[in-house]
C-alpha positions as CSV (number, residue, x, y, z in Angstrom):
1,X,180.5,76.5,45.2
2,X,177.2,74.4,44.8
3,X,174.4,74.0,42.3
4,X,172.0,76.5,43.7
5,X,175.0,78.7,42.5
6,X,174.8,77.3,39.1
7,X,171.3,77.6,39.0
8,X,170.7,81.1,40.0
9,X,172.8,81.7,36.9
10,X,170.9,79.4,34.6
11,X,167.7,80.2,36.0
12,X,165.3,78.1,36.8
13,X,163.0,77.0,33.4
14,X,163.1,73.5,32.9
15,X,161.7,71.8,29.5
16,X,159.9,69.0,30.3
17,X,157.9,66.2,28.4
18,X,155.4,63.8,29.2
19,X,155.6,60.2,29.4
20,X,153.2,60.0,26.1
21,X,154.7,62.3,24.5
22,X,156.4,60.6,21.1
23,X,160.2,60.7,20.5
24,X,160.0,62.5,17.2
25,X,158.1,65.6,18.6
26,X,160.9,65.4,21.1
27,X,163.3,65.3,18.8
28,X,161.9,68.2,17.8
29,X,161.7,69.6,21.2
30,X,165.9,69.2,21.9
31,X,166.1,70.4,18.5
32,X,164.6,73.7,18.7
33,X,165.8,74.6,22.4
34,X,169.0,73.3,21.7
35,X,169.1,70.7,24.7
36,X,170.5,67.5,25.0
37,X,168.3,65.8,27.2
38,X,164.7,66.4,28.6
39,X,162.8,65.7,31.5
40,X,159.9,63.5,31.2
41,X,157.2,64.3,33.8
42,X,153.9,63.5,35.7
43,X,151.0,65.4,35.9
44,X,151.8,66.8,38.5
45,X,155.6,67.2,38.1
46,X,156.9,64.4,39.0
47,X,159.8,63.0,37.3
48,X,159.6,60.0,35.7
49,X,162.8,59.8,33.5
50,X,165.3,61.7,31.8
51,X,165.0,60.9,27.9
52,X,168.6,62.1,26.5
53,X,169.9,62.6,22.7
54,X,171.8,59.3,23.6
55,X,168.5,57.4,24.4
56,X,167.3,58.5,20.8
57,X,170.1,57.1,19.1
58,X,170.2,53.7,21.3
59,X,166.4,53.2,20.3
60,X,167.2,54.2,16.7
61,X,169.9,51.0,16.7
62,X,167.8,48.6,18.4
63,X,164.7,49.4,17.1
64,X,165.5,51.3,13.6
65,X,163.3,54.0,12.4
66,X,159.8,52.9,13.6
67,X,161.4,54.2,17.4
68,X,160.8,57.3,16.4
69,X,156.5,56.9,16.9
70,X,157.3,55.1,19.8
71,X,156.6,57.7,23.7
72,X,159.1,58.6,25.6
73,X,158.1,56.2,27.9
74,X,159.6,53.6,25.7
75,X,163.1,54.7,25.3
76,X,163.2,57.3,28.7
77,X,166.1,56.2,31.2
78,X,163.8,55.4,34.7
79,X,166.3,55.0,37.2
80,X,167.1,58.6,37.5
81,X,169.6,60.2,39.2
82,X,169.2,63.3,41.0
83,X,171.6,66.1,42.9
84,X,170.7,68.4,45.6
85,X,170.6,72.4,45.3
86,X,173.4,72.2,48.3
87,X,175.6,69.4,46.6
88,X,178.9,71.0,45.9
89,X,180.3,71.3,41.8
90,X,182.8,68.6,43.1
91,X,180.3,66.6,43.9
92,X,178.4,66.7,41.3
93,X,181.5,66.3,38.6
94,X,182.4,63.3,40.4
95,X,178.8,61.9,40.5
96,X,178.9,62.6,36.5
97,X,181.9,60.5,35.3
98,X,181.5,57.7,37.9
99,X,177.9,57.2,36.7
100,X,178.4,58.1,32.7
101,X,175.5,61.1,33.0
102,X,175.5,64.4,31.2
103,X,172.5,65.4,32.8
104,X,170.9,65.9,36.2
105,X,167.5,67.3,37.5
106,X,167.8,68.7,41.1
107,X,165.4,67.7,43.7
108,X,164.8,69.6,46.9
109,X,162.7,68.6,49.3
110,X,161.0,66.1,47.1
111,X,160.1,69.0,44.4
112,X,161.7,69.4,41.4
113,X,163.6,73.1,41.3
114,X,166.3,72.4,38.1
115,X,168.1,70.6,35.6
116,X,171.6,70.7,35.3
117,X,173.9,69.4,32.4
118,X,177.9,69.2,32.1
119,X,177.9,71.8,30.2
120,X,176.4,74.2,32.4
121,X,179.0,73.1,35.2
122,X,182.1,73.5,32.7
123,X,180.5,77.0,31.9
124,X,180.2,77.5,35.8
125,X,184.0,76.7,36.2
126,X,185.4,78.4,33.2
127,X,183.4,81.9,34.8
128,X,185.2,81.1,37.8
129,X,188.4,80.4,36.6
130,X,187.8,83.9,34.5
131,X,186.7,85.8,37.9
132,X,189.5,84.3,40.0
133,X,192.3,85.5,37.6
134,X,190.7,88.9,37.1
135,X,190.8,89.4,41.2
136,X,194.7,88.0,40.6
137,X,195.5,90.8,38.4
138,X,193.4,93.5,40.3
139,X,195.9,92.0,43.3
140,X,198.9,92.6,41.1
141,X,198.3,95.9,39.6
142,X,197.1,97.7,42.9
143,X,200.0,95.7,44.7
């Protein structure tokens, strides 16, 4: 299986922010859609950065409080690492723990078309797992 699979489960909304766009009303933002990271965005889609829970808390201890008025800009991880619609859930598992990311927008053909996140991946997996041992027992029981 491959990420287009996981995202034609997911669907494909994406929350993004943009580069001005202060880390408290972003805050906010992962808040309310219950996210843990968000893409930060050009005008014209572009992405610029991925600005995660973890990036909050990292500005928080370097900078205390007064982080949270600073953009997204400030505190937004730039070198941003992307998967492909075709890259296989292997892949993309193994491109997760070697680089430390719980997050990854998908690019295809320079164009932005989702954002993926472990969780969504362990959710893919477990449904697997599930649909594999259903077809098991339907083996079983019809013999």
């Amino acid at each position: 299986m491959n990420v287009a699979s996981i995202l034609k489960e997911k669907g494909g909304k994406i929350i993004t922010a943009s580069a001005n766009d202060d880390i408290t009303s972003i805050a906010g933002l992962l808040y309310d859609k219950k996210i843990g990271a968000i893409l930060i965005v050009d005008s014209s889609g572009a992405v610029l950065g991925v600005l995660s829970e973890r990036d909050i808390v990292s500005g928080l201890a370097r900078h205390g409080v007064i982080c949270m008025s600073q953009k997204a800009e400030d505190l937004m991880t730039k070198n941003v690492i992307t998967c492909a619609p075709s890259d296989t859930i292997d892949q993309v598992m193994s491109l997760m723990t070697t680089k430390r990311i719980r997050h990854l927008p998908v690019i295809k053909d320079s164009g932005l078309v989702g954002f993926i996140s472990i969780g969504d991946i362990v959710k893919y997996r477990m449904d697997e797992v599930e649909r594999e041992a259903a077809a098991m027992r339907d083996y079983i029981a019809t013999g």
